[in-house]
Phi, psi and omega in degrees: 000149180280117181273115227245105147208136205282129176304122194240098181251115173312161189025052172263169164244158182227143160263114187250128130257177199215087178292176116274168247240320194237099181294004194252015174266167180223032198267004174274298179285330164295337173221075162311341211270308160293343158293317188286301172327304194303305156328293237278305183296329168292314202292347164281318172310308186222102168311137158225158151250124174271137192271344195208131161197144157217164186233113182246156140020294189221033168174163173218145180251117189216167160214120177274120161256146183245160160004155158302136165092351257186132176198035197230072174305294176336311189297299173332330198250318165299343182254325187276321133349298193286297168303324165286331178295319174293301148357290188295307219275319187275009182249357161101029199252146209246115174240136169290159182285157114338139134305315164298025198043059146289110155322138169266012167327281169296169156272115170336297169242169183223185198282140172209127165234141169278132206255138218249326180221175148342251221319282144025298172315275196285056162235312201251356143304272149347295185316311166293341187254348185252342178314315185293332182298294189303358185260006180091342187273355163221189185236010166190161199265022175270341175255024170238144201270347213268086187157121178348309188316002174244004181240006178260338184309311157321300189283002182089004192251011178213162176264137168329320202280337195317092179155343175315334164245031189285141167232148175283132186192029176193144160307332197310173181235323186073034182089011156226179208272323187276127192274167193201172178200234199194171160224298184187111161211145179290140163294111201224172164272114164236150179247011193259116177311000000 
């Protein structure tokens, strides 16, 4: 077996994708609603801020900065996680099993990169906020709801239009399969999921 570990840097930001398990799925935007409890409730349990987030059908892209001092993601994700797989079960929503009696909802590991500098930053910013176009589901990322992008907009720190001339111009991949990229949007502490 592969010994699997993850990079843990104390006073960092992290860029996470997160699958579910069945890519064909849309259940995190049919019930967004419980997903945002599921924020809300790891982030009183264990503070974080999130500087980014979009929410697609099946997966989510986001970045967290934690606490001083606080490297401790896994846990955050393993609880958030946890709470929305309950959440959906306890409103009658039928997900399969493990041969252990493990729900199969998530995917086991997700994507976490440290995130090194600016530039860095707003590079997987953009990324996140362009996701929904490049994934086919609008046509510009000002018409997708699940997402920071409208709160960076709220502060001023983009334009409504922005992503409208976006061009593909870097190999990353960010944890999917389609490489993507960016054009400029500044880094801010906004908190809301």
């Amino acid at each position: 077996m592969v010994d699997y570990r993850r990079v843990r840097v104390v006073n960092s930001s992290y860029f996470f994708t997160v699958n579910l398990r069945n890519r064909q799925s849309k259940i995190l935007t049919q019930h967004i609603d419980l997903l945002r409890k599921s924020f809300i409730e790891t982030r009183i349990k264990y503070p974080f801020t999130i500087d980014a987030v979009v929410i697609l059908p099946e997966h989510i892209h986001t970045i967290w900065t934690l606490p001083p001092n606080d490297d401790n993601y896994p846990t955050r994700w393993q609880l958030l996680k946890s709470l929305f797989t309950r959440k959906l079960v306890k409103v009658g929503i039928n997900l399969n099993k493990s041969p252990k009696g493990e729900y199969n909802l998530w995917q086991r590991r997700y994507w976490e990169h440290v995130i090194r500098d600016e530039a860095d930053m707003q590079r997987h910013i953009e990324y996140i906020h362009y996701n929904p176009v490049k994934h086919g589901l609008v046509e510009q990322v000002k018409d997708w709801p699940h997402s920071s992008f409208h709160r960076y907009v709220e502060a001023g720190l983009v334009e409504l239009d922005w992503g409208l001339t976006f061009q593909e111009h870097t190999e990353q991949k960010f944890g999917e399969r389609i490489p993507d990229s960016a054009s400029s949007i500044r880094a801010t502490n906004l908190n809301h999921p």
